[in-house]
C-alpha positions as CSV (number, residue, x, y, z in Angstrom):
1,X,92.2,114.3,130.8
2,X,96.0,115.4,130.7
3,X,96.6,119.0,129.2
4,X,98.3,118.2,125.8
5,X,102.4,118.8,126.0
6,X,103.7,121.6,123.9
7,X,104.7,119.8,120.9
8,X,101.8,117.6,120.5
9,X,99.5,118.1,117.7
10,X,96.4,115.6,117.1
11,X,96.4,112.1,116.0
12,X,96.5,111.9,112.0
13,X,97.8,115.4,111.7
14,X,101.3,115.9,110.2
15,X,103.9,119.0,109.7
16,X,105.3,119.3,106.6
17,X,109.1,120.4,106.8
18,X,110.0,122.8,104.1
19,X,111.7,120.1,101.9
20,X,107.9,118.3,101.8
21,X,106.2,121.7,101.3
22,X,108.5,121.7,98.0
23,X,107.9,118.1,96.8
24,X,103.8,118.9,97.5
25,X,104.0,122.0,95.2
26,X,106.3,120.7,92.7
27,X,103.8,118.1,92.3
28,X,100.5,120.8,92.4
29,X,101.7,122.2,90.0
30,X,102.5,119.8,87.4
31,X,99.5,118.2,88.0
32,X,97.0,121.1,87.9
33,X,99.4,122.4,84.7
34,X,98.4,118.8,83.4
35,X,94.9,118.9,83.9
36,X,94.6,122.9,82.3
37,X,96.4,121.5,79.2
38,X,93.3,118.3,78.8
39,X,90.4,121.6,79.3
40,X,90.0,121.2,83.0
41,X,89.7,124.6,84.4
42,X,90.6,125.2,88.7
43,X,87.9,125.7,91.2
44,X,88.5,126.3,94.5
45,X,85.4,125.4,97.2
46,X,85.3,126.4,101.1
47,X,86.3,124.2,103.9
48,X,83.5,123.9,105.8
49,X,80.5,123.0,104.1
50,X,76.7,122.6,106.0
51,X,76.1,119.1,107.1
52,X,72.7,118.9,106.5
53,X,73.4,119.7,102.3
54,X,77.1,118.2,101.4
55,X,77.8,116.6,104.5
56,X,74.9,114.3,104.0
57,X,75.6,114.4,100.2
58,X,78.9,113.0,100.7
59,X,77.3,109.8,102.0
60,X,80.7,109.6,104.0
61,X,79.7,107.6,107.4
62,X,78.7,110.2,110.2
63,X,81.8,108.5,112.8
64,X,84.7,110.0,110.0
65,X,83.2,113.2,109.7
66,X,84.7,116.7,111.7
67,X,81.2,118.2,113.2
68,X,81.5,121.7,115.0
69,X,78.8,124.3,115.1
70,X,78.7,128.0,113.9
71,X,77.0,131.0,116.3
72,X,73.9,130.1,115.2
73,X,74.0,126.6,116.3
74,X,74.0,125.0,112.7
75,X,76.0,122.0,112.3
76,X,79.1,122.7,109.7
77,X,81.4,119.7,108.6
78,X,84.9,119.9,106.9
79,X,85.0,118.4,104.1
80,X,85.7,115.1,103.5
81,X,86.1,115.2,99.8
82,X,85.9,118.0,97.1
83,X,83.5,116.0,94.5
84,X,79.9,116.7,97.0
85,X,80.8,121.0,97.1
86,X,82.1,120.6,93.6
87,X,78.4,119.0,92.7
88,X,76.8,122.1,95.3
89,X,78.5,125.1,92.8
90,X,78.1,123.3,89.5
91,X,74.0,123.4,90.5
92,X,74.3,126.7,91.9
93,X,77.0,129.7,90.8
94,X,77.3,127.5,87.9
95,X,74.4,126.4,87.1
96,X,73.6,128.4,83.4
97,X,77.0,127.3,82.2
98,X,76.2,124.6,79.3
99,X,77.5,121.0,80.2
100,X,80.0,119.1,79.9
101,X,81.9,120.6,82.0
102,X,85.7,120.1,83.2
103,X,86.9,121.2,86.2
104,X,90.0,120.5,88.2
105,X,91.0,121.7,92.0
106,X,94.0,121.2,94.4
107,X,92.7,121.5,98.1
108,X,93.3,119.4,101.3
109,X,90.4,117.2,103.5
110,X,89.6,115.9,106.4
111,X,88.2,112.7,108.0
112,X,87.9,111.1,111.2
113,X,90.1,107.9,110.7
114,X,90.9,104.8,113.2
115,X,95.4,105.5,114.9
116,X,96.3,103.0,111.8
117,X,99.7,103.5,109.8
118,X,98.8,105.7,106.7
119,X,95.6,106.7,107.5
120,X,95.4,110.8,108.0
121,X,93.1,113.1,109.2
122,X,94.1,115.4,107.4
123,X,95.5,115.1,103.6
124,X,96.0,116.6,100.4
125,X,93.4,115.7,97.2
126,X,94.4,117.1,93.6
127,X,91.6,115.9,91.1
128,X,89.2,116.2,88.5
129,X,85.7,116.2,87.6
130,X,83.9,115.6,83.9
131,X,80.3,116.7,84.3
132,X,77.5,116.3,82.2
133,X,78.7,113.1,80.3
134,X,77.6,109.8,80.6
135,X,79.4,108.0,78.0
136,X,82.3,105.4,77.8
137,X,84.0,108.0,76.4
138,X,84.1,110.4,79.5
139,X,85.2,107.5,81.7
140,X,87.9,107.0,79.8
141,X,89.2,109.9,79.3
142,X,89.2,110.4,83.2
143,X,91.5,107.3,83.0
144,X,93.5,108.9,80.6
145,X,94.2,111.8,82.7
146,X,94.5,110.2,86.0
147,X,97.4,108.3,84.2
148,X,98.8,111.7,83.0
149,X,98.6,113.2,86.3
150,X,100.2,110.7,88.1
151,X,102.9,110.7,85.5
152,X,103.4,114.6,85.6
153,X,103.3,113.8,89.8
154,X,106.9,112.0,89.3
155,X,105.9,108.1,89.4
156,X,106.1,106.2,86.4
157,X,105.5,102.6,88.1
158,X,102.1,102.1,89.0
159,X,98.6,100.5,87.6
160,X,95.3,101.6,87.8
161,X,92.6,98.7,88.7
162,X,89.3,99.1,86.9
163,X,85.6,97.7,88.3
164,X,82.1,98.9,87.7
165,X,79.8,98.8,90.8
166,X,76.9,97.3,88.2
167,X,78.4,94.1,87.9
168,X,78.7,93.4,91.1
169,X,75.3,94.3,92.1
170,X,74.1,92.2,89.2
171,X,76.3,89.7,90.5
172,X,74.5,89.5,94.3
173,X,71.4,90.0,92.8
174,X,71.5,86.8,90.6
175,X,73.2,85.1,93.5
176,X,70.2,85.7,95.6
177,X,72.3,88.1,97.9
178,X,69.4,89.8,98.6
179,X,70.0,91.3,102.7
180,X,71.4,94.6,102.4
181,X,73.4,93.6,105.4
182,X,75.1,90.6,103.4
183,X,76.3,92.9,100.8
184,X,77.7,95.0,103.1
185,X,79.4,92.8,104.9
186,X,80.5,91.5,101.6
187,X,81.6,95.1,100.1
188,X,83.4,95.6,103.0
189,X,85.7,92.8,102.8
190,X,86.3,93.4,98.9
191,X,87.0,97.0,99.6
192,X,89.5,96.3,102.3
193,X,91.1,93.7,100.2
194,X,90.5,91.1,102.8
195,X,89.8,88.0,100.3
196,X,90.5,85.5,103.3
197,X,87.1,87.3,105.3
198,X,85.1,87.5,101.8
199,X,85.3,83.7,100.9
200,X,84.6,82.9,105.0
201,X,81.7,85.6,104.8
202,X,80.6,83.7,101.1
203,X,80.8,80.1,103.8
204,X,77.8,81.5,105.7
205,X,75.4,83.0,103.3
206,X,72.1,80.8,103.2
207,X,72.4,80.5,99.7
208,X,73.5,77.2,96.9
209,X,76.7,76.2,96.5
210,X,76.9,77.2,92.7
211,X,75.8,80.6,93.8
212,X,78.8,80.6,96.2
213,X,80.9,79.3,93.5
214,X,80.2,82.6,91.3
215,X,80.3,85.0,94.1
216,X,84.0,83.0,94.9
217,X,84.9,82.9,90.9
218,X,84.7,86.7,90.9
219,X,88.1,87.0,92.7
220,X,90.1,85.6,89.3
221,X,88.6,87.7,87.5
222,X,91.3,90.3,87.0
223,X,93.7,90.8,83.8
224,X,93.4,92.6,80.5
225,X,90.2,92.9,77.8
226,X,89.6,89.4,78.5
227,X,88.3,89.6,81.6
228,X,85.3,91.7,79.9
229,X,84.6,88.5,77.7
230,X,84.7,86.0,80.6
231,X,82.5,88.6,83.1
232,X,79.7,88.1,80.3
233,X,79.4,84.6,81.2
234,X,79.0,85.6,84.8
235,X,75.9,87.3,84.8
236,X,72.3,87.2,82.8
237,X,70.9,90.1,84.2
238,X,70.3,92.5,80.7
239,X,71.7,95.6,83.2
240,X,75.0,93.9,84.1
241,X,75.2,92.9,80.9
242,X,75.1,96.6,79.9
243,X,77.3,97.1,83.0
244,X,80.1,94.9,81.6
245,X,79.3,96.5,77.7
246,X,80.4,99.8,78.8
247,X,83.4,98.4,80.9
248,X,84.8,96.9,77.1
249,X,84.1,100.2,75.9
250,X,85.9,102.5,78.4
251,X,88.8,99.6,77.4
252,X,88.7,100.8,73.7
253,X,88.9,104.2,74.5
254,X,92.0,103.5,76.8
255,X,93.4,101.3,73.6
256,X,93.0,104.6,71.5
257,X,94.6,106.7,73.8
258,X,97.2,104.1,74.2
259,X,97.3,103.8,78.5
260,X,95.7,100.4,78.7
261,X,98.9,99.2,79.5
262,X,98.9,101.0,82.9
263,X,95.3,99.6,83.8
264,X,93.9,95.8,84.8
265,X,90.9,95.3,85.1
266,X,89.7,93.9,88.5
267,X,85.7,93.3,88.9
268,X,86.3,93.0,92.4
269,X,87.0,96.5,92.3
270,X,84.6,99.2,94.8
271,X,84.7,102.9,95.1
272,X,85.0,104.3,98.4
273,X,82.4,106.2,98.7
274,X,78.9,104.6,98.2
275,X,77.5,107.8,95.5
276,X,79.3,105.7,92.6
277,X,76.8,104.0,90.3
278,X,79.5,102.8,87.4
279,X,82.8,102.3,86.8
280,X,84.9,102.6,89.6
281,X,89.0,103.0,89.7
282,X,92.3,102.8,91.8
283,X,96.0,103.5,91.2
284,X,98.8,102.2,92.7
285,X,102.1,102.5,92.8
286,X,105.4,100.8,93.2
287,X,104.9,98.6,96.0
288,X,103.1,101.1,98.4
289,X,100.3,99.2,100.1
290,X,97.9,101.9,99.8
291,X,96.4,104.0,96.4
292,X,97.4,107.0,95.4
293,X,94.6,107.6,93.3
294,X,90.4,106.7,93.1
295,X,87.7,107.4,91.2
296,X,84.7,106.5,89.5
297,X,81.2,107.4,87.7
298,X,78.5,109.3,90.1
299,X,75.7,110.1,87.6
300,X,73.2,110.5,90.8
301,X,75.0,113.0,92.9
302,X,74.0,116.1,91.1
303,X,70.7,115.0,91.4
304,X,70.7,116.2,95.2
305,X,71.3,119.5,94.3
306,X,68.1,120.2,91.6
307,X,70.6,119.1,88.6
308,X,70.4,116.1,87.4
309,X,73.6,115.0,85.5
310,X,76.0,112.3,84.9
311,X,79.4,112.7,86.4
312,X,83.0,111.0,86.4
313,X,86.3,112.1,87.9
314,X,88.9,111.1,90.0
315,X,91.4,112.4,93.1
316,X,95.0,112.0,93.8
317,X,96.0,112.0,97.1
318,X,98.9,113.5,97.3
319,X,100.6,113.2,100.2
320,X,100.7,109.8,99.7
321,X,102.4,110.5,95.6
322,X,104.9,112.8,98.2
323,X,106.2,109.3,99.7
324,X,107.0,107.7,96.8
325,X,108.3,110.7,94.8
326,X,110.9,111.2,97.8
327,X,112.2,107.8,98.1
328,X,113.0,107.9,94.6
329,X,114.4,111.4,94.7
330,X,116.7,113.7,96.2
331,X,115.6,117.0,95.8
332,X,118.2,119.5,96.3
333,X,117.9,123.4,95.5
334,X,120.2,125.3,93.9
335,X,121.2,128.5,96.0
336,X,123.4,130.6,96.2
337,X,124.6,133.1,99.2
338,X,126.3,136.1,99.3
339,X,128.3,137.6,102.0
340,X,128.7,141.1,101.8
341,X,130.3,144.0,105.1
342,X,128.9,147.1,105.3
343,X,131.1,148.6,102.9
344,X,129.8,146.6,100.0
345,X,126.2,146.3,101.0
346,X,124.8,148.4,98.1
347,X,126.5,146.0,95.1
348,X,126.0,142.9,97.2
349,X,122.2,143.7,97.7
350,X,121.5,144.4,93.6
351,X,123.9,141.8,92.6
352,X,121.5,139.8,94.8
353,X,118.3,141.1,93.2
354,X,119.5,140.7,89.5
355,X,120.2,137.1,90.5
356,X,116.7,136.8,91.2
357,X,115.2,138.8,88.5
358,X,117.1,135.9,86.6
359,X,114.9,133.3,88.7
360,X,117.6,132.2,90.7
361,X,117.7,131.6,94.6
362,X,120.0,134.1,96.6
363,X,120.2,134.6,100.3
364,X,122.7,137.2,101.6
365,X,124.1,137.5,104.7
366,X,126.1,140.5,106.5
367,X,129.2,139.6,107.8
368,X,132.6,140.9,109.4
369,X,135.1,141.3,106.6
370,X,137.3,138.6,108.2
371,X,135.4,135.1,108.8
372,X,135.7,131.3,108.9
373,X,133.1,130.0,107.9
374,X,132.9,129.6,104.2
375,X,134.3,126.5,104.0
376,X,131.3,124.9,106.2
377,X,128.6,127.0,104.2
378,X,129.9,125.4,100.7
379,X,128.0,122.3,101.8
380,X,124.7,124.1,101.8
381,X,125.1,126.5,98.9
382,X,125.8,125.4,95.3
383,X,127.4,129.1,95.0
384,X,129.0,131.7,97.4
385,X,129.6,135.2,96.2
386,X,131.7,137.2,98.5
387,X,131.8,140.8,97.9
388,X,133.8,141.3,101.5
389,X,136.4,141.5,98.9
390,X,135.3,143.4,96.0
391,X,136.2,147.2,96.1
């Protein structure tokens, strides 16, 4: 193997210039200052975690996670998401704090992805976690603040898509779907959007051609609080039913809070990560091919760390909100420089600091008391102070 050149870094790993660095923490913190005002309080969690305890608990496939081994010779893992360790503290440091519990956190991840356009190793998550509730209620108000954040982010186009993982298991289980390796291979197509695969995949199931009807129907099943009405019809099964019951509800709850404009619902919809039992969510935005924000219901996760309790959040990924903020945006700074000689040093340097006492951004600069250059600095500086000629 051929030693890596200088300015190589690894595949899915990106620098962020300084004009990025600014859009990433304008949007941290308007989105963490958006989550503090709905009760969500911050929590920051390590970056390496054990593999046997939240790598495992992540249920993230073994081939996208970062292995490496401490002195000891104990497998550690970077995290792939922040909901697992979150889950880890809430049953440990915080496990005598009454529930339900609200807590936000801003922190980047890691997974071993396929060289494909837009997928990173490495990228930014800011989200949120409602623990401890297992109504419509809480779902919805996860909804509610997913829209808020991505609003507070910058992006005002976008639409969140909304599923529930019950209905579709209802839906292969009155199908006869029955081989766990069918409903993989049919999860898999529906959570890479590949409709053209699913309905070939549907083509060779062993199974009647009314159940491959239904499992077909299920991709027109996306629009407004009517969909909930026509999923009904779908399915028997008392527990989809129930399934599709609470979907209504979380829809009410989004009516009250007035977002349900922002969200369609879409029963084709799946969570990426296989620990979500109930409703399940994406955002989009714009025309950006992928989302910018998931999440969903994961009432058995806890459970694998001794405390059993319903949970429901959601993660931006932010990075990907940076793209879209930036094409719609050009951020420019205001700054201003001084130019000062050694004769004027002492003014120039507190006029300088009282300027940014006053939250402004000053950068001086020593120079000969004749010069030529301010004409060309005016195009970087809203302001140039020159105390060369101040007695």
């Amino acid at each position: 193997m051929s030693k890596p050149k200088v300015f190589e870094k690894p595949s899915g790993v990106r620098d962020y210039l300084p004009y990025a660095v600014y859009g990433l923490r304008t949007i941290e913190k308007n989105v963490i200052q958006c989550m503090e005002n709905w009760g969500y309080q911050e929590i920051i969690t390590p970056t390496l975690e054990y593999y046997d305890t939240v790598g495992m608990a992540s249920l993230t496939s073994d081939h996208k996670l970062f292995k490496l081994l401490d002195k000891r010779g104990t497998t550690l893992v970077l995290r792939t998401d922040n909901t697992a360790p979150i889950a880890r503290v809430v049953s440990s440091l915080l496990k005598d704090e009454p529930l339900p519990m609200r807590l936000s956190y801003h922190s980047n991840v890691f997974r071993a992805m396929k060289d494909e356009a837009g997928r990173d190793a490495e990228f930014v998550q800011t989200g949120a976690e409602l623990i401890g509730d297992g109504s419509p209620d809480a779902d919805a108000e996860i909804i509610a603040l997913a829209i808020s954040s991505i609003k507070a982010a910058g992006i005002e186009n976008f639409k969140i898509a909304l599923g529930h993982m019950g209905f579709l298991q209802g839906l292969f289980k009155g199908t006869s779907v029955a081989e766990q390796e069918e409903q993989r291979m049919l999860k898999e197509h529906l959570l890479n959007k590949n409709y053209v695969g699913y309905k070939q995949a549907i083509k060779q199931l062993s199974i009647t051609k009314d159940a491959k009807q239904e499992l077909e129907g299920i991709l027109k099943l996306r629009g407004g609080k009517e969909i909930c009405e026509q999923a009904k019809s779908y399915v028997n099964d008392p527990a989809t039913q129930q399934s599709i019951n609470h979907l209504c509800e979380v829809w009410e709850v989004l009516e009250a809070y007035g977002v349900s404009e922002h969200v369609v619902i879409d029963l084709t919809m799946l969570g990426d990560f296989s620990y979500y039992t109930g409703m399940t969510f994406e955002g989009y935005a714009g025309d950006l091919g992928f989302p910018v924000c998931s999440g969903g219901r994961y009432d058995n996760l806890l459970t694998q760390f001794g405390r059993p309790a319903p949970a429901t959040g959601f993660a931006l990924k932010t990075n990907r909100i940076l793209e879209v903020v930036s094409q719609n945006s050009n951020i420019e700074l205001s700054r201003t420089l001084i130019l000062y000689d050694e004769h004027n040093r002492i003014n120039a340097l507190k006029h300088a600091q009282m300027l940014r006492n006053d939250g402004q951004i000053v950068e001086t600069r020593k120079v000969n008391s004749t010069f030529e250059t301010t004409a060309q600095l005016l195009e970087s500086y809203t302001d140039i102070i020159n105390m060369t000629k101040r007695g």
